[in-house]
C-alpha positions as a LaTeX table, in Angstrom:
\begin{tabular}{lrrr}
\hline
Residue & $x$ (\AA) & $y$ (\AA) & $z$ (\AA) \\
\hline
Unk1 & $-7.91$ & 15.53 & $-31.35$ \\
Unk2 & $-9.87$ & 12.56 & $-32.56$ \\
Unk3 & $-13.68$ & 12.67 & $-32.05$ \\
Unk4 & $-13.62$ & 15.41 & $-29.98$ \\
Unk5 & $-11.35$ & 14.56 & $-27.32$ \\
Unk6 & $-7.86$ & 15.16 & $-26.67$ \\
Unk7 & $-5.95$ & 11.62 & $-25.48$ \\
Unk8 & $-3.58$ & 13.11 & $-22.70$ \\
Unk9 & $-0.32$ & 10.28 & $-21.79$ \\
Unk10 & 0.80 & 10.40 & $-18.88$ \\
Unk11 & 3.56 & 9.26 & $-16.83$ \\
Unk12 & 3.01 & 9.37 & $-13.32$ \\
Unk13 & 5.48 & 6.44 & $-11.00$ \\
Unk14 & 4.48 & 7.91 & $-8.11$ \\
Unk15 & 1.59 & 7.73 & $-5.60$ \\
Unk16 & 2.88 & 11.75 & $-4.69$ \\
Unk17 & 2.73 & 12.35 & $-8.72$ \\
Unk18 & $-0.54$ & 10.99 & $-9.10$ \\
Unk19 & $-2.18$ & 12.96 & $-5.95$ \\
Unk20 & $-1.34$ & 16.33 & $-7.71$ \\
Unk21 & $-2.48$ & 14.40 & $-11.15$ \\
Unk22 & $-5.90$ & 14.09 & $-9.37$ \\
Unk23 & $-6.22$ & 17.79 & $-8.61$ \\
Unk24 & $-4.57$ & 18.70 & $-12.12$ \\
Unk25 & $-7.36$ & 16.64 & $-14.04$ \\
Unk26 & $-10.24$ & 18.19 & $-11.84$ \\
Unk27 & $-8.92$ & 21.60 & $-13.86$ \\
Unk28 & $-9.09$ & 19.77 & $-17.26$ \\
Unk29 & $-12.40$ & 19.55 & $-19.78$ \\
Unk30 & $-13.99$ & 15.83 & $-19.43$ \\
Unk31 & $-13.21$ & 15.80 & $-23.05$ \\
Unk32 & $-9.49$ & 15.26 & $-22.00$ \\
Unk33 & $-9.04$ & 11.41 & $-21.80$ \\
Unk34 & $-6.50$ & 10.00 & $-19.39$ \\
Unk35 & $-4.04$ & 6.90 & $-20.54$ \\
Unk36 & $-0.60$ & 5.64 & $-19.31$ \\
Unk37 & 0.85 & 5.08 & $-15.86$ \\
Unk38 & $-1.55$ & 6.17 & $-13.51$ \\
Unk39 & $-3.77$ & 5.06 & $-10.61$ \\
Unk40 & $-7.08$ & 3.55 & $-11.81$ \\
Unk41 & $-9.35$ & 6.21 & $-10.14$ \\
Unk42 & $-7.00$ & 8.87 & $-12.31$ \\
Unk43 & $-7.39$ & 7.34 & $-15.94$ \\
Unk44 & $-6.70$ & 4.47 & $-18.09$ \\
Unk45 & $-3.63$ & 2.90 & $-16.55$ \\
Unk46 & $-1.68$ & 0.66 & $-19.14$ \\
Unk47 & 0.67 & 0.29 & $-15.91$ \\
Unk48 & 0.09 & 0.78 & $-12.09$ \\
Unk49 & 2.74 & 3.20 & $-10.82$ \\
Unk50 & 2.71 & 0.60 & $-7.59$ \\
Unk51 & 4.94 & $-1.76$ & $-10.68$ \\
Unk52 & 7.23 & 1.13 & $-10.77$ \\
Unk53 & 8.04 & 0.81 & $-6.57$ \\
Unk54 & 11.83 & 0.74 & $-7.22$ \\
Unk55 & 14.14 & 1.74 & $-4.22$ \\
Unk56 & 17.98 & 2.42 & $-4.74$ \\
Unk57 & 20.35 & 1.64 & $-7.61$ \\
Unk58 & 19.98 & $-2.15$ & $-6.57$ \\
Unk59 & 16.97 & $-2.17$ & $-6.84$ \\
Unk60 & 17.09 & $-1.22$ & $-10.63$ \\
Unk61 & 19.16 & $-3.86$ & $-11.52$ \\
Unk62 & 16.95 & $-6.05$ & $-10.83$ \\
Unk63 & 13.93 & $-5.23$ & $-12.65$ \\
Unk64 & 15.66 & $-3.95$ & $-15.60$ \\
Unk65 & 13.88 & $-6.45$ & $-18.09$ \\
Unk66 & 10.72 & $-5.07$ & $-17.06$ \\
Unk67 & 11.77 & $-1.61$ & $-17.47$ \\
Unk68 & 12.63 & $-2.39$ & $-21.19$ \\
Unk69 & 9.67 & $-3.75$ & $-21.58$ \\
Unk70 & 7.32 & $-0.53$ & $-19.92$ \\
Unk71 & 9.71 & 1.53 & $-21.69$ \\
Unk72 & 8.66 & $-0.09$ & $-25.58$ \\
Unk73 & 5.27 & $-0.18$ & $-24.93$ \\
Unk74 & 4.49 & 3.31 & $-23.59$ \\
Unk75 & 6.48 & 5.14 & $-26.05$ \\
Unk76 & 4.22 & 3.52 & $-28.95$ \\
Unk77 & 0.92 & 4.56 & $-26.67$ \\
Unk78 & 2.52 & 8.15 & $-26.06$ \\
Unk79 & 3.29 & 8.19 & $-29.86$ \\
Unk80 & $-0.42$ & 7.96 & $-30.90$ \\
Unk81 & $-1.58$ & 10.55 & $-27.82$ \\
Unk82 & $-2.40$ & 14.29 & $-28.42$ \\
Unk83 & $-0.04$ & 15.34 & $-25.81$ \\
Unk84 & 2.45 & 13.80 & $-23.23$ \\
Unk85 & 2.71 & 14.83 & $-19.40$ \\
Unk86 & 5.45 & 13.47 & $-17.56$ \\
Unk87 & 6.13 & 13.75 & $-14.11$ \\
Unk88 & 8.52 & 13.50 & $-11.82$ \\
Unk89 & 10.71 & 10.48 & $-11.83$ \\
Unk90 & 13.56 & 11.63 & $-14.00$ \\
Unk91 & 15.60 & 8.01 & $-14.63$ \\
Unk92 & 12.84 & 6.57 & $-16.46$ \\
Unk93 & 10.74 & 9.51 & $-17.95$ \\
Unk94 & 13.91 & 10.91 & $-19.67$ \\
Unk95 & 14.63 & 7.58 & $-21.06$ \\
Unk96 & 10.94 & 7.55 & $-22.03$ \\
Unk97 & 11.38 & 10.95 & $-23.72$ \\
Unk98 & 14.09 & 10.30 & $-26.06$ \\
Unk99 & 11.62 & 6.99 & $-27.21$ \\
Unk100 & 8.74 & 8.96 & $-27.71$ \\
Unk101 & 10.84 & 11.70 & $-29.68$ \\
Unk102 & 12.32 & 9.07 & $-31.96$ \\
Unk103 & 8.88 & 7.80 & $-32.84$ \\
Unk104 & 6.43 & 10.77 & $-32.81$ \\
Unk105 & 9.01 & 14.27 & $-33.34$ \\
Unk106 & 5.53 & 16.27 & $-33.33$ \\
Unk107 & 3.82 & 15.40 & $-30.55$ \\
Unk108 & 3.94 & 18.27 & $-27.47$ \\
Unk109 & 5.54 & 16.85 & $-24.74$ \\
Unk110 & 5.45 & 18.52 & $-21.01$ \\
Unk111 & 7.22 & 17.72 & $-18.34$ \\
Unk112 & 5.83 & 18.84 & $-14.76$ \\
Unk113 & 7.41 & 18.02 & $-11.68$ \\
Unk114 & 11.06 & 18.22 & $-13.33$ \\
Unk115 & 14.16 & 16.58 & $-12.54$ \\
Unk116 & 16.06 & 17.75 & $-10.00$ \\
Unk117 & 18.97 & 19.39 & $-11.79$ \\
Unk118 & 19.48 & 21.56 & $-9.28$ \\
Unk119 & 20.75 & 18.44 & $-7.26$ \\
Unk120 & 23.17 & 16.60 & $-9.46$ \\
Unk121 & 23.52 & 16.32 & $-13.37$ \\
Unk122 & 23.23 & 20.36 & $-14.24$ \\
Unk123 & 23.82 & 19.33 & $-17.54$ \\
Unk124 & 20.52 & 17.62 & $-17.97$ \\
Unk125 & 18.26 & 21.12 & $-18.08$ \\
Unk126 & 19.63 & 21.65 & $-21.77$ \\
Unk127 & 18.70 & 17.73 & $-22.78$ \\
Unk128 & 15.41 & 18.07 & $-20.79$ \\
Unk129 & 14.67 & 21.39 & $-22.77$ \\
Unk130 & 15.54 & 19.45 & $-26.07$ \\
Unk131 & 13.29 & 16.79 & $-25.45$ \\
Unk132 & 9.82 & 18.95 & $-23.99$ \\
Unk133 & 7.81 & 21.86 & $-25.08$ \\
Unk134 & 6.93 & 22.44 & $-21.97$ \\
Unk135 & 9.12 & 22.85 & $-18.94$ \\
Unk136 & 6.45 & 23.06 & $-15.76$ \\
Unk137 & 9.03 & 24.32 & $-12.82$ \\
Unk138 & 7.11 & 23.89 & $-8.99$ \\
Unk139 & 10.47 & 25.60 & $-7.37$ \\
Unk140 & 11.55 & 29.40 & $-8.26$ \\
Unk141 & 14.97 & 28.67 & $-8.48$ \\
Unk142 & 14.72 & 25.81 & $-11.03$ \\
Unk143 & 14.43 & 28.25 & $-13.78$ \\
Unk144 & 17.38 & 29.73 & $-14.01$ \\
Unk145 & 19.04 & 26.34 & $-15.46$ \\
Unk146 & 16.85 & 26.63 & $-18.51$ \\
Unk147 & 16.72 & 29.32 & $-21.21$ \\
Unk148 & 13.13 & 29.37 & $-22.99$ \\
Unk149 & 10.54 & 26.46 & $-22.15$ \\
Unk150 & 10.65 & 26.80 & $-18.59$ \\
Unk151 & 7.71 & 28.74 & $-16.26$ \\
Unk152 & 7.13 & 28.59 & $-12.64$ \\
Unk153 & 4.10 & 27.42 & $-12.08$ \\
Unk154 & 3.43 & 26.88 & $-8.84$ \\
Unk155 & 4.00 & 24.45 & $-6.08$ \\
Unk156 & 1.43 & 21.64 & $-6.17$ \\
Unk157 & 1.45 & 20.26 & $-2.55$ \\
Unk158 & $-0.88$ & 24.60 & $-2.44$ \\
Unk159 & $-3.19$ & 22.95 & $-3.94$ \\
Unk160 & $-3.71$ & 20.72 & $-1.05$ \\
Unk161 & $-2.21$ & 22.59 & 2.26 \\
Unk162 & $-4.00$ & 25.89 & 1.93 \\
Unk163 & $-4.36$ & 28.69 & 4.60 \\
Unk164 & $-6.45$ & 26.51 & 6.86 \\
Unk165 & $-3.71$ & 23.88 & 7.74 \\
Unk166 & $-1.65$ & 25.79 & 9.24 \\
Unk167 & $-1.02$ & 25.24 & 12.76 \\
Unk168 & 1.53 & 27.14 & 14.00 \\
Unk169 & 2.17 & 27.83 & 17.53 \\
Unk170 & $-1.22$ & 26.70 & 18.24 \\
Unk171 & $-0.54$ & 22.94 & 19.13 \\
Unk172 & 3.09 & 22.92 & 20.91 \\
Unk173 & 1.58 & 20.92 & 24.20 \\
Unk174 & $-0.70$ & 19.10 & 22.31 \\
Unk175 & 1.82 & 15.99 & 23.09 \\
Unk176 & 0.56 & 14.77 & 20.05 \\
Unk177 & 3.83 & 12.91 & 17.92 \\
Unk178 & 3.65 & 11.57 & 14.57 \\
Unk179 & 5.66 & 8.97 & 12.82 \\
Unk180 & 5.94 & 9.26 & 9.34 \\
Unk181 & 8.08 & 6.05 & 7.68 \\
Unk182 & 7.25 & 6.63 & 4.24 \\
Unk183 & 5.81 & 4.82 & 1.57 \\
Unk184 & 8.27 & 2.20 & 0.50 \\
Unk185 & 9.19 & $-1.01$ & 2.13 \\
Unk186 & 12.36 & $-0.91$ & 2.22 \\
Unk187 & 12.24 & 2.43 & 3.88 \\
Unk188 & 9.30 & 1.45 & 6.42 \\
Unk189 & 11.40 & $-1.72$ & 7.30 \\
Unk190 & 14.90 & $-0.08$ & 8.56 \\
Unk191 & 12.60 & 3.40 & 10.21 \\
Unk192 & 9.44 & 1.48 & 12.01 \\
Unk193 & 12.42 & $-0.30$ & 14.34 \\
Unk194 & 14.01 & 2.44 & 15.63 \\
Unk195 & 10.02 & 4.05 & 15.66 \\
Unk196 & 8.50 & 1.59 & 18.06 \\
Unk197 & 11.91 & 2.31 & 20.32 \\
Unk198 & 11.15 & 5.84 & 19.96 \\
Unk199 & 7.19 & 5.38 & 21.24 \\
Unk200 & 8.31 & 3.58 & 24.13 \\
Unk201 & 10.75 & 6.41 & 25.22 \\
Unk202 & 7.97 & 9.10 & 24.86 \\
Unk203 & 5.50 & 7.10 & 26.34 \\
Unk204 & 7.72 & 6.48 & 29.16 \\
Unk205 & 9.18 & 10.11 & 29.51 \\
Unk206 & 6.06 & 12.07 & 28.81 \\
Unk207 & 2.70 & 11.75 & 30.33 \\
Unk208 & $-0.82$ & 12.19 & 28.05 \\
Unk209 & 1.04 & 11.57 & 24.74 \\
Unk210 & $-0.87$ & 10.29 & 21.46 \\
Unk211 & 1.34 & 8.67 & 18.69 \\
Unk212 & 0.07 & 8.29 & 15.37 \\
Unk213 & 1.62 & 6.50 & 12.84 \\
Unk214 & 1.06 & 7.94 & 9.38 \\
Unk215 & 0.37 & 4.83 & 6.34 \\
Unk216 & $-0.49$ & 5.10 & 2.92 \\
Unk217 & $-3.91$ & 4.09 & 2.33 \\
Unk218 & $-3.09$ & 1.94 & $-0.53$ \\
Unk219 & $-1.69$ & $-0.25$ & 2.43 \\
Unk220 & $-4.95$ & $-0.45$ & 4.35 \\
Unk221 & $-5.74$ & $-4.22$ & 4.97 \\
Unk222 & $-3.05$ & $-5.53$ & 2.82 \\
Unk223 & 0.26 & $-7.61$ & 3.53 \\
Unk224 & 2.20 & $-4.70$ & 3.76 \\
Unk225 & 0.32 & $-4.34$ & 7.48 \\
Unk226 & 3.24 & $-6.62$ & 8.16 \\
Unk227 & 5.95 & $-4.64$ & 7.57 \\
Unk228 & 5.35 & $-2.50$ & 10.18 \\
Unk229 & 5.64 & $-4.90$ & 12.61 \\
Unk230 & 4.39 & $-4.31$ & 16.30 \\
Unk231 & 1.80 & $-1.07$ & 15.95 \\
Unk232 & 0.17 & $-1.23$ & 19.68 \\
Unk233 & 1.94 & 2.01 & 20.63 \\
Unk234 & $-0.05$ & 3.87 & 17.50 \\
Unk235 & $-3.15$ & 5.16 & 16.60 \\
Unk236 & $-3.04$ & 4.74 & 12.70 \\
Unk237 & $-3.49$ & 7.19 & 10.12 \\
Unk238 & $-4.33$ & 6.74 & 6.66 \\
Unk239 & $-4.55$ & 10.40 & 5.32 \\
Unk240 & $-1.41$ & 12.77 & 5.89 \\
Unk241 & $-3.63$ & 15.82 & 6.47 \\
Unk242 & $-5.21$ & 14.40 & 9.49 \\
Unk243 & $-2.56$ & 12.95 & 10.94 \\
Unk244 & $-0.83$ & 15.72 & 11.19 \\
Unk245 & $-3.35$ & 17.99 & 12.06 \\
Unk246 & $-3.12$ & 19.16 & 15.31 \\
Unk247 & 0.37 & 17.66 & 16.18 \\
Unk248 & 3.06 & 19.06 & 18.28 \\
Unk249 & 6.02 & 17.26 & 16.98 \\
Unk250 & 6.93 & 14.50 & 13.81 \\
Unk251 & 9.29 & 12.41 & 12.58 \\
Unk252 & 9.23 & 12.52 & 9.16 \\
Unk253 & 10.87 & 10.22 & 6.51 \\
Unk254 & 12.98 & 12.24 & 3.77 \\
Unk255 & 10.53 & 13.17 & 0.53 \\
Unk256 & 7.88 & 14.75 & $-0.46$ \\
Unk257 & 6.15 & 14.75 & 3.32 \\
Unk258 & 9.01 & 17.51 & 4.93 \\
Unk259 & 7.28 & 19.96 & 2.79 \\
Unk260 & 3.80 & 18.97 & 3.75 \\
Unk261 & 4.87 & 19.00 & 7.37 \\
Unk262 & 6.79 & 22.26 & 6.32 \\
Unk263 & 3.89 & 23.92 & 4.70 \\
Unk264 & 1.48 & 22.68 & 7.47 \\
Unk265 & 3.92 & 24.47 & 10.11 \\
Unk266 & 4.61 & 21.09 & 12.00 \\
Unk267 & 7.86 & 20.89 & 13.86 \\
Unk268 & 9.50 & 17.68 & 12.68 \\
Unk269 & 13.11 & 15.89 & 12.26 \\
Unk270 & 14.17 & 14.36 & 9.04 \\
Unk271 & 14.81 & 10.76 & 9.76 \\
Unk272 & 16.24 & 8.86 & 6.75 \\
Unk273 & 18.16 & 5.12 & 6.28 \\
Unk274 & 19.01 & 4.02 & 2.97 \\
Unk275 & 20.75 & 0.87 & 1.74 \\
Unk276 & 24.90 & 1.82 & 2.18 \\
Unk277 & 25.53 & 1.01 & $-1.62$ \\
Unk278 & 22.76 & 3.27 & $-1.92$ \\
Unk279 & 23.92 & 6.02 & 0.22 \\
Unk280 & 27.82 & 5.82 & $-1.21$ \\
Unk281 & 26.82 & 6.19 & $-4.44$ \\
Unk282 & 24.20 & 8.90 & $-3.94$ \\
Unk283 & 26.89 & 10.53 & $-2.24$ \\
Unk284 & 29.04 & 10.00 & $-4.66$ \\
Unk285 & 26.88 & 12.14 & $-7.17$ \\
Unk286 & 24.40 & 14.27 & $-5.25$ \\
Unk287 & 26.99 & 16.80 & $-3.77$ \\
Unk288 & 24.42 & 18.19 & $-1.01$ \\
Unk289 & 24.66 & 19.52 & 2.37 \\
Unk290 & 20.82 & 18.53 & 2.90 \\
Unk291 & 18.40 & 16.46 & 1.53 \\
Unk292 & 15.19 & 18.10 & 2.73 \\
Unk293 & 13.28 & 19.78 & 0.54 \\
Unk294 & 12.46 & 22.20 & 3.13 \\
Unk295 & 16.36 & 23.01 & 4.28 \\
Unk296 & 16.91 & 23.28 & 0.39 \\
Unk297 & 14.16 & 25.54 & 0.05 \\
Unk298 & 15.14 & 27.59 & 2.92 \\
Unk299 & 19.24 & 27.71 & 1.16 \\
Unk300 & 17.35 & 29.00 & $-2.32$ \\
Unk301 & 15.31 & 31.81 & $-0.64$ \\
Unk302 & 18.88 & 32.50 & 1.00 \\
Unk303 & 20.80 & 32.61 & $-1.71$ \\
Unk304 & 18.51 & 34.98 & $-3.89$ \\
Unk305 & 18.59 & 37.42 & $-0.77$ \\
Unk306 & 22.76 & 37.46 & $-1.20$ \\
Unk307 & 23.77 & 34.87 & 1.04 \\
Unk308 & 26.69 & 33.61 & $-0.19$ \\
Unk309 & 26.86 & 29.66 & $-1.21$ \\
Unk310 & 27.65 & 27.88 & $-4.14$ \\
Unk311 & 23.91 & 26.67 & $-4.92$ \\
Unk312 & 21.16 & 25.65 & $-2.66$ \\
Unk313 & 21.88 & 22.75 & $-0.29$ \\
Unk314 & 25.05 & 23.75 & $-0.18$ \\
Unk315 & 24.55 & 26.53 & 2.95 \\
Unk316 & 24.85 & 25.92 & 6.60 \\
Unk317 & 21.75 & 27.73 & 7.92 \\
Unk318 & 18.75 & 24.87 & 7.81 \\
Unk319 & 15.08 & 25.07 & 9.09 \\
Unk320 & 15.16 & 21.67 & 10.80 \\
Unk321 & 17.88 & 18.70 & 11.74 \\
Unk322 & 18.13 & 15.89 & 9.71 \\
Unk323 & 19.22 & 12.23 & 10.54 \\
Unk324 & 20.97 & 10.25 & 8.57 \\
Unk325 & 22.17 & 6.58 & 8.03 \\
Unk326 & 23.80 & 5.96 & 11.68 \\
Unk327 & 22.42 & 8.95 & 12.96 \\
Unk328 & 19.14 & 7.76 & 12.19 \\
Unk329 & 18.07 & 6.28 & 16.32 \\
Unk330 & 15.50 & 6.68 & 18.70 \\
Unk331 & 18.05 & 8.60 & 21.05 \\
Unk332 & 18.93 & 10.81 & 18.64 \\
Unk333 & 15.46 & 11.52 & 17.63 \\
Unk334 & 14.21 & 12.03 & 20.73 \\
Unk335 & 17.42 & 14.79 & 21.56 \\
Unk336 & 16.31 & 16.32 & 18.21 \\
Unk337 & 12.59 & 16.97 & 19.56 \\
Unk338 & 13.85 & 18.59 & 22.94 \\
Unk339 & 16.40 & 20.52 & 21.26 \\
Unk340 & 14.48 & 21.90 & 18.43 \\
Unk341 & 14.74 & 25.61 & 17.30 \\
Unk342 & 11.04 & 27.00 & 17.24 \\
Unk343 & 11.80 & 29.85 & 16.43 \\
Unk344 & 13.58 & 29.61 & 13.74 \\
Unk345 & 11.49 & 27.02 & 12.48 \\
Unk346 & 8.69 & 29.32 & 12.35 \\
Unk347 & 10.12 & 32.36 & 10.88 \\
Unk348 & 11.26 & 29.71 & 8.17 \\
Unk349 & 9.04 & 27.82 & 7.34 \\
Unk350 & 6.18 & 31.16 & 7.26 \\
Unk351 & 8.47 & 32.82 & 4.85 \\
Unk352 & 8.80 & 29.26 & 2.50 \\
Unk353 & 4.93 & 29.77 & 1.97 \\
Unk354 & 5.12 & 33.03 & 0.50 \\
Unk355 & 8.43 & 32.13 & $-1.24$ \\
Unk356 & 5.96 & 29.17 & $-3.11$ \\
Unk357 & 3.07 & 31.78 & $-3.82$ \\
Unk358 & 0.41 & 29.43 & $-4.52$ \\
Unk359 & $-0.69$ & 25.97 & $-6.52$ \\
Unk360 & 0.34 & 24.96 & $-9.87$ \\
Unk361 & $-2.76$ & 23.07 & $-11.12$ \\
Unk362 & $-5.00$ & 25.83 & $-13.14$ \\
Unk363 & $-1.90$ & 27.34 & $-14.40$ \\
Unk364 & $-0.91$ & 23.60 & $-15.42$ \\
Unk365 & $-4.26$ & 22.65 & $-16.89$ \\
Unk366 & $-3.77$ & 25.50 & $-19.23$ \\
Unk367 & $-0.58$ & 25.49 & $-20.41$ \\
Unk368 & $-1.71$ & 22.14 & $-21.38$ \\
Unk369 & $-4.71$ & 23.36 & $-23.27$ \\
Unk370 & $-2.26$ & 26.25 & $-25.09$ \\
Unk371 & $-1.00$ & 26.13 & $-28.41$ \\
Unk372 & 2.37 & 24.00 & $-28.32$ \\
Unk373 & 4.63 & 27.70 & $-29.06$ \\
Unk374 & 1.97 & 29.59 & $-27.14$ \\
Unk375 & 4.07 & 32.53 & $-24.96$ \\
Unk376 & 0.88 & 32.76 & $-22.63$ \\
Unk377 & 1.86 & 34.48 & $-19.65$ \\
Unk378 & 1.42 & 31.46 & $-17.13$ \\
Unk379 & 1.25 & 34.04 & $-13.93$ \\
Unk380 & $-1.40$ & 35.54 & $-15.58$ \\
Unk381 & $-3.64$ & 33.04 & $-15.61$ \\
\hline
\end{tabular}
């Protein structure tokens, strides 16, 4: 530490990343200083993760140079830093890793929000554990694909969706729906279509209905308004906790927001439409059943009980339907709501809370504080 603070990189793409950053750094000493990719209100960005919005493998292609160039210059920052975070977004911060490694061997690296092994690419958990100090796992069943570094700490979205937003059972007739399109435009583009069909047929069908439509504040008075297209049908949201509060039913892009919905005991559908290359060749890789994190969740709790499957996302049994790719319509979404399992939603998704035990960031905040080789008991703490 220089001066009496400790310079803290981090690598944060994503607006979901730099939420739980927020409520990590709130746990941290002001003498901690923030730097790298990270929203202004977080640290000192070098980058904005909204220069990172990359969707698909096509999508890479074509910002490759810039990539290169993000990927030199924040592995000499990280080099000079007293620690490294990185979260989440496994194609670049492994890449960023290896450059960080080559120029700085000493500095402790952790990674929190880890790649998704469990998915596709096994084999990464032994490079990953190579390249960090610290192995921050957020799901139970992560750590048995690493042998020494890795600790559950926690699922971060507890930090947020405590006890008090849960709302189960207690808003079924509500006839309150909310659209969720997530938070790139690509996706927003191909879902809000078959969303403002999907209004109209509820509005038509079912009397004293609200619809809310669910946007990312960052898009508030911008020209991604436009991308959404016609929005009469909506009353528009601009925080995910109150726009699903209270609701009776959702229709939720794949991501991070079926596990808020999930943890907030909101019946919902997965709706999801990628790019076809896109799709083929995640297909091609990710050999899953699901792509919820919910219905994966739900598999992993399953599987450590005895039920027999080859790894989670693999199973049969799911907490919710999911719609993909052609599947992905206004009909079919609407069939999904009048046919959905409440019961078994419930039992599921009550259990998943339990399963998660509780937040990550105080156990986070210290492990980054510890000594680099420090064995401190993370559930202890």
């Amino acid at each position: 530490m220089k001066s009496g603070k400790m310079t803290i990189f981090v690598s944060a793409l994503e607006p979901s990343s730099n939420l739980h950053l927020k409520n990590l750094i709130a746990k941290l000493p002001q003498y901690c200083e923030i730097i790298g990719v990270c929203d202004r209100d977080v640290g000192r960005p070098l980058f904005l993760p909204s220069q990172f919005s990359i969707m698909g493998f096509t999508d890479v292609l074509q910002r490759i140079s810039f990539l290169r160039y993000a990927l030199k210059t924040l592995s000499f920052e990280a080099s000079v830093c007293d620690q490294v975070l990185l979260m989440d977004s496994s194609s670049f911060n492994i890449r960023l890793a290896k450059l960080i490694r080559k120029q700085n061997p000493r500095v402790t690296i952790m990674y929190y929000i880890l790649p998704q092994v469990w998915a596709w690419k096994a084999w990464r958990a032994k490079e990953i554990e190579e390249l960090c100090d610290k192995l921050a796992c957020i799901w139970p069943f992560e750590l048995q694909y690493y042998t020494s570094k890795a600790k559950y700490v926690g699922h971060p979205l507890l930090d947020i969706y405590t006890q008090e937003y849960i709302y189960q059972n207690d808003n079924l007739d509500s006839k309150v729906f909310v659209f969720m399109p997530g938070s790139r435009k690509s996706e927003i583009k191909k879902l809000m279509k078959e969303y403002i069909v999907l209004a109209k047929m509820i509005k038509k069908k079912y009397d004293h209905t609200t619809l809310r439509l669910i946007i990312p504040l960052r898009f508030k008075d911008t020209a991604m308004m436009n991308v959404y297209g016609d929005l009469t049908e909506f009353e528009l949201y601009y925080d995910t906790q109150e726009g699903l509060k209270n609701a009776s039913f959702a229709f939720v892009c794949a991501g991070t927001a079926t596990l808020e919905a999930s943890l907030m005991q909101i019946p919902f559908v997965l709706v999801y439409k990628a790019k076809w290359i896109d799709y083929i060749i995640a297909k091609m890789f990710v050999q899953l059943n699901f792509v919820g994190l919910a219905n994966i969740i739900y598999q992993a709790m399953q599987l450590e009980n005895g039920k027999e499957m080859k790894k989670a996302g693999l199973g049969l049994d799911y907490l919710h339907e999911e719609l993909l790719q052609r599947d992905c319509k206004a009909s079919k979404m609407l069939q999904a709501y009048e046919n959905f399992d409440y019961q078994r939603y419930f039992e599921g998704v009550s259990k998943l809370r339990s399963y998660l035990k509780h937040g990550s960031a105080k156990r986070v905040a210290k492990w980054i504080l510890s000594k680099k080789n420090s064995n401190i008991a993370i559930s202890n703490l």
